[in-house]
Backbone as CSV, one residue per row, in Angstrom:
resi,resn,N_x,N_y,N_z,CA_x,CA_y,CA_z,C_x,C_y,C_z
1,UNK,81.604,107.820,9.692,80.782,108.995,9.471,80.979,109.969,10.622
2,UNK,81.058,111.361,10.298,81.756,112.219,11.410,79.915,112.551,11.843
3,UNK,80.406,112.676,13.304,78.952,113.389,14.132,78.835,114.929,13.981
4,UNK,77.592,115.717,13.654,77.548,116.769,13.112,76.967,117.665,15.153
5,UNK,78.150,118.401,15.000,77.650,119.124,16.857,77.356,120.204,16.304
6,UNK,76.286,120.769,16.989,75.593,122.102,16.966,76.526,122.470,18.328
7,UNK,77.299,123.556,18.022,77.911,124.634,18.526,77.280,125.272,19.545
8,UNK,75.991,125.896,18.599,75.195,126.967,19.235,74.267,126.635,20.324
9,UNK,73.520,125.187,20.141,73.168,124.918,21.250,74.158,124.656,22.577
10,UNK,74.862,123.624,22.331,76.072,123.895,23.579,76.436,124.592,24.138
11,UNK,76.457,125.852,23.455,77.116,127.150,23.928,76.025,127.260,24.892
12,UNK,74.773,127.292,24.524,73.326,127.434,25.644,73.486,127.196,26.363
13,UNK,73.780,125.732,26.323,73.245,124.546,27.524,74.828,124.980,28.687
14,UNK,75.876,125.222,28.143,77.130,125.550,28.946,76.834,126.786,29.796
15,UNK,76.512,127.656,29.359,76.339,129.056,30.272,77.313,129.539,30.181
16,UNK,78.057,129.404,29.040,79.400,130.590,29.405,79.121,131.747,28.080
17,UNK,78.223,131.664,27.710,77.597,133.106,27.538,76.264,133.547,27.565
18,UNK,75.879,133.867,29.151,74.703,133.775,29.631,74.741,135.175,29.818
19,UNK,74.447,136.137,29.196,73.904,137.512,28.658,72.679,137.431,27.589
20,UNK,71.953,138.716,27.837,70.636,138.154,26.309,71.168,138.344,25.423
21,UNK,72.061,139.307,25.182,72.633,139.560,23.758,72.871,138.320,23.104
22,UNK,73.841,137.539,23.966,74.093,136.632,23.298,73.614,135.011,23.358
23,UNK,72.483,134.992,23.833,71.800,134.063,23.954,70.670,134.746,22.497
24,UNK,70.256,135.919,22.264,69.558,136.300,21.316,70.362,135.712,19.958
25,UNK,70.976,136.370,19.893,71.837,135.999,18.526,72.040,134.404,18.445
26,UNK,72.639,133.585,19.468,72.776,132.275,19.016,71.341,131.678,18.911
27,UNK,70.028,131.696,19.493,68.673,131.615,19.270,68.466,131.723,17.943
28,UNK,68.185,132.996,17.145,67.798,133.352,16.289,69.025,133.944,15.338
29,UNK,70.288,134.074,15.243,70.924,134.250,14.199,71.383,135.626,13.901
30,UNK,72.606,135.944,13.676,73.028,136.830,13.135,71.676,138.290,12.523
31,UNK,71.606,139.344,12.636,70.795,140.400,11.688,71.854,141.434,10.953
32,UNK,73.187,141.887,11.848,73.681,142.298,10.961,75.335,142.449,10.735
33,UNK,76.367,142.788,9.978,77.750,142.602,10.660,78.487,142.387,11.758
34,UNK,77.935,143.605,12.598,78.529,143.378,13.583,78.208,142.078,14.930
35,UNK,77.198,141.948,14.659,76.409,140.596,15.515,77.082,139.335,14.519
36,UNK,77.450,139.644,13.246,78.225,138.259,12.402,79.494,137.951,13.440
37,UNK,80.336,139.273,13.651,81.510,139.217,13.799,81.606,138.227,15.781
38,UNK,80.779,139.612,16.576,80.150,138.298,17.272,80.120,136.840,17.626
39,UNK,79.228,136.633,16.507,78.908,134.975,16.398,80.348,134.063,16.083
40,UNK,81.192,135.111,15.304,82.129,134.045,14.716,83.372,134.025,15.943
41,UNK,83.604,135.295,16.781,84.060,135.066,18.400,83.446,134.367,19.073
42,UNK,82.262,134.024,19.294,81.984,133.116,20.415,81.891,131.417,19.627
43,UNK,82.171,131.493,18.560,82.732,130.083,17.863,83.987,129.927,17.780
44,UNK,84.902,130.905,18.021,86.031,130.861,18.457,86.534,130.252,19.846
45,UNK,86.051,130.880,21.111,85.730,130.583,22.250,85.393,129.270,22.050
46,UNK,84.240,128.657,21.530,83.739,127.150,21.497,85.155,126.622,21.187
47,UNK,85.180,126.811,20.282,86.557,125.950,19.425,88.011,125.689,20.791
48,UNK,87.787,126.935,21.248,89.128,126.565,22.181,88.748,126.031,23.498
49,UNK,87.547,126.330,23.930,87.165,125.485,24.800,86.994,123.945,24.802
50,UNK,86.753,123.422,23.688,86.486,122.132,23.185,88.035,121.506,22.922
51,UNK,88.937,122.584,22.824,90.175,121.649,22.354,90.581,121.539,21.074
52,UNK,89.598,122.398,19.943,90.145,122.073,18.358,90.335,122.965,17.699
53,UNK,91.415,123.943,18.379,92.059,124.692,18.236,93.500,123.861,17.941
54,UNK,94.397,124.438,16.808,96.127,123.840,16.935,96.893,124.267,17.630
């Protein structure tokens, strides 16, 4: 059974995006496109920081 990681908290607890902007948005979520586009860069960032990137 695969372990399910919350991203968004990690990203918290790491500090490598310790601005409010973006501590707001991963808190409480996306409100509108451009904060989507955002979210889906700093899950990018996660991804390559973590290594599961190809």
């Amino acid at each position: 059974m695969k372990e399910e990681i919350d991203w968004k908290k990690e990203l918290l607890e790491s500090g490598k995006f310790n601005n409010q902007f973006s501590k707001n948005i991963l808190e409480t979520g996306a409100k509108n496109y451009m904060q989507e586009i955002y979210m889906g860069y700093m899950y990018s960032r996660w991804r390559k920081i973590r290594g599961l990137t190809k």
